[in-house]
C-alpha positions as a Markdown table, in Angstrom:
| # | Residue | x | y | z |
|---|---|---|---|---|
| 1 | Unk | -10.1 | 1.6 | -3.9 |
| 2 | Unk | -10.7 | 0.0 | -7.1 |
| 3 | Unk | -12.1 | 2.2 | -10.6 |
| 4 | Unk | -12.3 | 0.9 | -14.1 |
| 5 | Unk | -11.6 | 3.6 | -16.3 |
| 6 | Unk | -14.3 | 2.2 | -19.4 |
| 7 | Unk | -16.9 | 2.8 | -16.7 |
| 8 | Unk | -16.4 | 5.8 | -16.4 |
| 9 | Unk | -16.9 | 5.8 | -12.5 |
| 10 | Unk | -15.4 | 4.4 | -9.7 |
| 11 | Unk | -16.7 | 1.5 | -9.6 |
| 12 | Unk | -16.7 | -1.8 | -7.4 |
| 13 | Unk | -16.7 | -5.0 | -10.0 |
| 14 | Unk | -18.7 | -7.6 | -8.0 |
| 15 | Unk | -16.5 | -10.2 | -6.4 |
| 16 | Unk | -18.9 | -13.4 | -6.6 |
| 17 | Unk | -17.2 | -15.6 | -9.0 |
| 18 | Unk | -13.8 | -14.6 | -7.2 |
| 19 | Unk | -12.7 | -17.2 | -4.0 |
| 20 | Unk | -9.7 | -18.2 | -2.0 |
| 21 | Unk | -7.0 | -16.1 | -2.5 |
| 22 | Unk | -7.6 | -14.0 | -5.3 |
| 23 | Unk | -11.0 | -12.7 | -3.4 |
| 24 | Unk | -8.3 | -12.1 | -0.6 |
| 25 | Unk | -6.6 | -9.9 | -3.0 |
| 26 | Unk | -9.2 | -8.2 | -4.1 |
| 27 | Unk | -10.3 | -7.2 | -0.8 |
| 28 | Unk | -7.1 | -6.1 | -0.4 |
| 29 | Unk | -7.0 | -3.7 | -3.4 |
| 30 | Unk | -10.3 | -2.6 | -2.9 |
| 31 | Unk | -9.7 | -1.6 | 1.0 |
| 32 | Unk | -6.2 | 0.0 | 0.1 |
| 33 | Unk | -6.7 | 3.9 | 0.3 |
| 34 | Unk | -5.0 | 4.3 | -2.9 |
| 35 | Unk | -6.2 | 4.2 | -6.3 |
| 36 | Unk | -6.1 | 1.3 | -8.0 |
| 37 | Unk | -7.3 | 2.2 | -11.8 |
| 38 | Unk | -7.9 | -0.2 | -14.5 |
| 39 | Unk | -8.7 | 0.6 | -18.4 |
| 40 | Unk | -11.0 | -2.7 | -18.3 |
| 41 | Unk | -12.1 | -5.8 | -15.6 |
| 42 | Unk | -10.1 | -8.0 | -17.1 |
| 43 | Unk | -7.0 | -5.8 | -16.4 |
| 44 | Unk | -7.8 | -6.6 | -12.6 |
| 45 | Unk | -8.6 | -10.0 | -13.0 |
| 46 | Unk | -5.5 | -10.7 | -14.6 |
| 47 | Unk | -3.5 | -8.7 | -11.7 |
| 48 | Unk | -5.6 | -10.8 | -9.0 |
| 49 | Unk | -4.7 | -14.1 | -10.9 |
| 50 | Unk | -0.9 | -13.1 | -11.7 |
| 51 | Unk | -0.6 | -12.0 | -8.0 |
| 52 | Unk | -2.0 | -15.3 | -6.9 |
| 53 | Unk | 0.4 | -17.2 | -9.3 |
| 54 | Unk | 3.2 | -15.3 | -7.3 |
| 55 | Unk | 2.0 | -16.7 | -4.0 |
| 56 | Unk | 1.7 | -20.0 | -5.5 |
| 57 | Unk | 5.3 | -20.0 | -6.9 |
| 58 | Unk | 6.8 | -18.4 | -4.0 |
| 59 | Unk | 5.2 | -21.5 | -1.8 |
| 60 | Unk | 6.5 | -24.1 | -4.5 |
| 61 | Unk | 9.9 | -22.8 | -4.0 |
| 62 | Unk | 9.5 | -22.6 | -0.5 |
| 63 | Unk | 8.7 | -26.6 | -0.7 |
| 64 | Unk | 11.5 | -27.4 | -3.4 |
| 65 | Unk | 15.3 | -28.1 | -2.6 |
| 66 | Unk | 17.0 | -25.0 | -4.2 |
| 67 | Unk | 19.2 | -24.2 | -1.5 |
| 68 | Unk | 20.4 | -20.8 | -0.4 |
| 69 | Unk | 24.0 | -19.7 | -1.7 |
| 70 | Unk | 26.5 | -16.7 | -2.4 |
| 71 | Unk | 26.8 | -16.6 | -6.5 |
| 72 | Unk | 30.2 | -18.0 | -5.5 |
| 73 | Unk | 28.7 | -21.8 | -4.4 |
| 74 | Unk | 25.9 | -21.4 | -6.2 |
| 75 | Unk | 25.2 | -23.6 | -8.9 |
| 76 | Unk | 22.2 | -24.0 | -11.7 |
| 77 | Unk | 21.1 | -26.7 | -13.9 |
| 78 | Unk | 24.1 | -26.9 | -16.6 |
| 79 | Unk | 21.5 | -28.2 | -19.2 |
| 80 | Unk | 19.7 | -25.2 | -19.4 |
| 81 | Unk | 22.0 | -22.5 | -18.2 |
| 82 | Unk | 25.6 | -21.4 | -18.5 |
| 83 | Unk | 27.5 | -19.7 | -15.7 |
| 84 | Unk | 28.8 | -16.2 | -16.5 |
| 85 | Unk | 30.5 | -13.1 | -14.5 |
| 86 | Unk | 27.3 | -11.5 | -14.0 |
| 87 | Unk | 24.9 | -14.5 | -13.7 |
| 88 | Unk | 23.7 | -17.3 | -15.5 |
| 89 | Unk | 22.7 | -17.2 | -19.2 |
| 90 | Unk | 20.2 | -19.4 | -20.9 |
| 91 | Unk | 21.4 | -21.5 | -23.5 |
| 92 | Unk | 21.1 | -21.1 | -27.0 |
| 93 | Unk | 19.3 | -24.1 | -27.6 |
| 94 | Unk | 16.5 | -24.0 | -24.3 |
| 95 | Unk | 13.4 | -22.4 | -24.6 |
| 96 | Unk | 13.0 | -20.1 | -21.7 |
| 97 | Unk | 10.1 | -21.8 | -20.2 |
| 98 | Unk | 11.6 | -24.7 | -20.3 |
| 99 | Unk | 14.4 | -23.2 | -18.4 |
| 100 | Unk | 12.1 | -21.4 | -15.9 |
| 101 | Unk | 10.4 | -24.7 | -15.0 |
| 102 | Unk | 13.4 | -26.8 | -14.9 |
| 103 | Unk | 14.5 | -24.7 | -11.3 |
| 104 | Unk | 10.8 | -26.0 | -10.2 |
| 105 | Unk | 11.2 | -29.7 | -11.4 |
| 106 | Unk | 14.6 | -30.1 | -10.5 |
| 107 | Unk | 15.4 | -28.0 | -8.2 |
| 108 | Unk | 18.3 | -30.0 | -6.5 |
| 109 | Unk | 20.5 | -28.6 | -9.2 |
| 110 | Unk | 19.7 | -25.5 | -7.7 |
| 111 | Unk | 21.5 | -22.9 | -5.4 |
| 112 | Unk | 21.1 | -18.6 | -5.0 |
| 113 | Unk | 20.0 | -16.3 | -3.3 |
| 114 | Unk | 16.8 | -14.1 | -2.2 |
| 115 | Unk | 16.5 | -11.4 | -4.8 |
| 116 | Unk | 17.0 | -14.3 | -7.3 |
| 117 | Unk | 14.5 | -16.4 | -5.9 |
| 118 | Unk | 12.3 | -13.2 | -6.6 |
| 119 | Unk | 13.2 | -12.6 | -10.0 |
| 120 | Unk | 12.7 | -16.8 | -10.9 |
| 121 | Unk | 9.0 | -16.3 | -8.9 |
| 122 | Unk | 8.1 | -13.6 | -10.9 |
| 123 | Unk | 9.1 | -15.3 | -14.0 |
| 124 | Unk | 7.2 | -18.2 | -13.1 |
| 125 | Unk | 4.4 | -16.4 | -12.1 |
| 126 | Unk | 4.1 | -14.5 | -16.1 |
| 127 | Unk | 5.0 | -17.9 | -17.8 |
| 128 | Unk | 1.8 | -19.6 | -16.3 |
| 129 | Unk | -0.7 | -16.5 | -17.3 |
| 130 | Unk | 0.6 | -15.6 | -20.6 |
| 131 | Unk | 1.0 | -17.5 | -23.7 |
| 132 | Unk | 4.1 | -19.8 | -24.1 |
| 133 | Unk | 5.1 | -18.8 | -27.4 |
| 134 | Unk | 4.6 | -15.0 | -26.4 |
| 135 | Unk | 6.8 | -15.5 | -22.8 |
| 136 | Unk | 9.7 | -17.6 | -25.0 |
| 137 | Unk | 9.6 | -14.4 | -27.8 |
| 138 | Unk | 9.6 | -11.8 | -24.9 |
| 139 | Unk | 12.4 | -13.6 | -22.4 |
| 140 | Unk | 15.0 | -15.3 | -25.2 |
| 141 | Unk | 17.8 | -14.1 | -23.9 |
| 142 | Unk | 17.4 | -14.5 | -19.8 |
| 143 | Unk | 20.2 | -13.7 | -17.7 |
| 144 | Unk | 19.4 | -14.4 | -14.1 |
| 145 | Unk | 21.0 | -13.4 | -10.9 |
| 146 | Unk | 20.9 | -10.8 | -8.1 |
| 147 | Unk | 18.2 | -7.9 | -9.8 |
| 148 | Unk | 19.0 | -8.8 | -13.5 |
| 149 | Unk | 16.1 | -8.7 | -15.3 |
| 150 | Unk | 14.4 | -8.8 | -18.7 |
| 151 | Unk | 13.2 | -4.8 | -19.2 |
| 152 | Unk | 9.8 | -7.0 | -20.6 |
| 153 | Unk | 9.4 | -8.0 | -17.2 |
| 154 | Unk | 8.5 | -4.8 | -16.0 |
| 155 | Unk | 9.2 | -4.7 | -11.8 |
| 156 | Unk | 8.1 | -1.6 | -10.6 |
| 157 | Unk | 9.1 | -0.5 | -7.4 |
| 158 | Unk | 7.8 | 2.1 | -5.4 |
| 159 | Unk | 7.9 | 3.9 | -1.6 |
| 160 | Unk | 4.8 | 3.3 | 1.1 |
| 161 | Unk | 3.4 | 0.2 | 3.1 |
| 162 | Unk | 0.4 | -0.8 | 1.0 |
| 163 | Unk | 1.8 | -4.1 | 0.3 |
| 164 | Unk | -1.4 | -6.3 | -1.5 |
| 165 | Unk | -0.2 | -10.2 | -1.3 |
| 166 | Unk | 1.7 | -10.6 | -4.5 |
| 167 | Unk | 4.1 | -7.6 | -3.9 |
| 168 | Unk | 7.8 | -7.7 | -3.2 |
| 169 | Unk | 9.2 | -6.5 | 0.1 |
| 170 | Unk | 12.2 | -6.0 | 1.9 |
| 171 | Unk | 13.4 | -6.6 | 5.4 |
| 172 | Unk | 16.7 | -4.4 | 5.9 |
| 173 | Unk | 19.6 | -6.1 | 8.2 |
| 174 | Unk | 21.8 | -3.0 | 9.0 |
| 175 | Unk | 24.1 | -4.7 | 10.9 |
| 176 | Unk | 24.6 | -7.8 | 9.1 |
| 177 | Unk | 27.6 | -10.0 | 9.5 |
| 178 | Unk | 28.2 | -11.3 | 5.9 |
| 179 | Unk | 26.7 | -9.4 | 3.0 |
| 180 | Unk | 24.2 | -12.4 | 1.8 |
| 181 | Unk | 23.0 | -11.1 | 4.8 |
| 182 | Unk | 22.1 | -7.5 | 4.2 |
| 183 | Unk | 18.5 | -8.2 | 4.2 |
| 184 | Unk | 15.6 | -10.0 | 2.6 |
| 185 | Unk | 13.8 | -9.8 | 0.0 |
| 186 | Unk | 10.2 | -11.5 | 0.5 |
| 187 | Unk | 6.9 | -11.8 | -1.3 |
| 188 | Unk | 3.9 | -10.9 | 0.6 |
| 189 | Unk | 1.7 | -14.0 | 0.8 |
| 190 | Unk | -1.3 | -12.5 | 2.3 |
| 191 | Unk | -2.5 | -13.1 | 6.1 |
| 192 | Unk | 0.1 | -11.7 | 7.5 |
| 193 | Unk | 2.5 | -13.8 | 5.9 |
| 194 | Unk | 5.9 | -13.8 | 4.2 |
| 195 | Unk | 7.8 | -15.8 | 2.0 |
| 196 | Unk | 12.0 | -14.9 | 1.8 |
| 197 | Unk | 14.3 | -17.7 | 0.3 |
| 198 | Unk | 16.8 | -18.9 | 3.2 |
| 199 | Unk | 14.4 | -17.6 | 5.9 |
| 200 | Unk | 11.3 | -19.7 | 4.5 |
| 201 | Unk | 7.7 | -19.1 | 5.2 |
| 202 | Unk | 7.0 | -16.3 | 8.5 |
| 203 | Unk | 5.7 | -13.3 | 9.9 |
| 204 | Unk | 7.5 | -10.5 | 9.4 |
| 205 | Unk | 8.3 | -10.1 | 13.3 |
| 206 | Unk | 9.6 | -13.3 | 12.6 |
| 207 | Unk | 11.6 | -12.6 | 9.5 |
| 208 | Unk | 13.5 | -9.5 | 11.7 |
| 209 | Unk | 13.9 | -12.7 | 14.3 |
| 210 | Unk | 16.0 | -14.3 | 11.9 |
| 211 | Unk | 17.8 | -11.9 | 10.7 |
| 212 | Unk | 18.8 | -10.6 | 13.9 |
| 213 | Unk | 20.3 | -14.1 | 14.4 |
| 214 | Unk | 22.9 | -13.0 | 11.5 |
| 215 | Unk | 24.2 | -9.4 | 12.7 |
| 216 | Unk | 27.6 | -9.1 | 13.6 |
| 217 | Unk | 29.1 | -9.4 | 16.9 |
| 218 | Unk | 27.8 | -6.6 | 19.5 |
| 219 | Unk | 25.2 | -5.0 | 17.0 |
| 220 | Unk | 23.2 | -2.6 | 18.4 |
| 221 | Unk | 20.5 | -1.8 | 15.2 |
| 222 | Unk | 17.8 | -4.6 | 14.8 |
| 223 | Unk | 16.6 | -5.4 | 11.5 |
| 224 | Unk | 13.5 | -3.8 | 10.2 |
| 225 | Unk | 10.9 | -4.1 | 6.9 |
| 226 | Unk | 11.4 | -0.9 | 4.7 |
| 227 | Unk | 8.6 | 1.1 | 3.8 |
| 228 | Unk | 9.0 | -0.1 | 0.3 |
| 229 | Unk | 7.6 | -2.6 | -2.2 |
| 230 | Unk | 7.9 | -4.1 | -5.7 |
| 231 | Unk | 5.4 | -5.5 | -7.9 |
| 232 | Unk | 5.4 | -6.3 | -12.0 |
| 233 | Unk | 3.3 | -3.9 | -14.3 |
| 234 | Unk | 0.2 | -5.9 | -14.6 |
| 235 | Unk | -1.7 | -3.8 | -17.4 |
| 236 | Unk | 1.4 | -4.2 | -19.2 |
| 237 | Unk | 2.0 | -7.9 | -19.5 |
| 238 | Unk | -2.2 | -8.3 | -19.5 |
| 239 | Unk | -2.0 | -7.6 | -23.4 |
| 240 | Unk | -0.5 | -10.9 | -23.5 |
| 241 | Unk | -3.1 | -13.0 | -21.6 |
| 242 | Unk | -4.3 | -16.8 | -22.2 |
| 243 | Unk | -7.5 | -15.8 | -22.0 |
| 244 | Unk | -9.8 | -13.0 | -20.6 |
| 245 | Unk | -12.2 | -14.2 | -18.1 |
| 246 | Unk | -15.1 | -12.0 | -16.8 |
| 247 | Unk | -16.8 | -11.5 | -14.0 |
């Protein structure tokens, strides 16, 4: 259920000028037996297109040659990032959008794993729907690996199913053999679809598939999708917009 707050009502924007995926996601929101409140329409059109720039970066990703890795053979593009204990940290003298789009252009020099993979999507997603100069004020000092994260980033993560495409989610491997393999973290692309770094592009009875195939010997738990999911605070970072398109 969808209400915008100036309106005073619960209210159901119409959806004409919306198509492809972000009327998917809308559809989505609006069927979703929660509340979804907004303080204005453009609050939810920016959600619908930051969600969609998600799925878009998560499929990019999906097609690039970033490989999979432990931190300990994984590797990032030295001309924009330094490797540290925890991670690796921008350099002093690379705009962070420059860095952020360098794992997308040239992504050979690239290697890490799933909840990385999440945090670089999300980033990518927020570079591409707020302003440049803003996203390289807010992010100067990115250190990326694992969960680390900006705090202007903003991932919010919360208990339930209603996953809307866009949203984080993670498939839990109890029995896994080697920790990489713990579990996956996955965006939900919408149509039943999933996309997890080192899995790829599946369903999610196909995502427990896979990692079933990397439990350890004689395991007796299969894997299963938690009844969580993570998403960035999209009222938040919509101060911030390009632009504000209407319905």
């Amino acid at each position: 259920m969808i209400r915008i707050r100036m309106l005073g009502f619960q209210s159901q924007p119409t959806k004409k000028n919306l198509q492809g995926k972000q009327k998917e996601i809308y559809n989505a929101i609006e069927n979703s037996p929660f509340m979804y409140e907004y303080d204005t329409v453009n609050q939810l059109l920016f959600e619908l297109s930051v969600r969609e720039k998600i799925i878009n970066a998560s499929i990019d990703l999906s097609k690039s040659k970033v490989v999979f890795s432990s931190f300990r053979t994984s590797g990032f593009n030295p001309a924009y990032w330094i490797r540290g204990n925890q991670g690796y940290l921008l350099r002093y003298d690379v705009q962070p959008a420059d860095a952020i789009e360098d794992i997308f252009i040239n992504s050979q020099y690239y290697g890490f794993e799933c909840s990385t993979a999440i945090v670089i999507i999300f980033y990518k997603a927020v570079l591409e729907s707020i302003d440049r100069r803003i996203f390289n004020y807010l992010f100067q000092n990115l250190l990326v690996w694992d969960w680390n994260y900006d705090p202007d980033l903003e991932i919010i993560t919360l208990p339930g199913d209603d996953f809307i495409p866009g949203d984080v989610v993670y498939f839990y491997n109890p029995d896994f053999q080697q920790p990489i393999w713990m579990g996956e973290n996955a965006v939900s692309l919408g149509n039943g679809k999933y996309f997890g770094h080192g899995i790829g592009i599946r369903t999610a009875e196909q995502m427990v598939e896979a990692l079933n195939t990397r439990r350890k010997e004689n395991a007796k738990r299969t894997a299963y999708l938690l009844e969580q999911y993570s998403r960035l605070n999209f009222s938040s970072l919509e101060r911030f917009a390009k632009n504000k398109p209407t319905l």
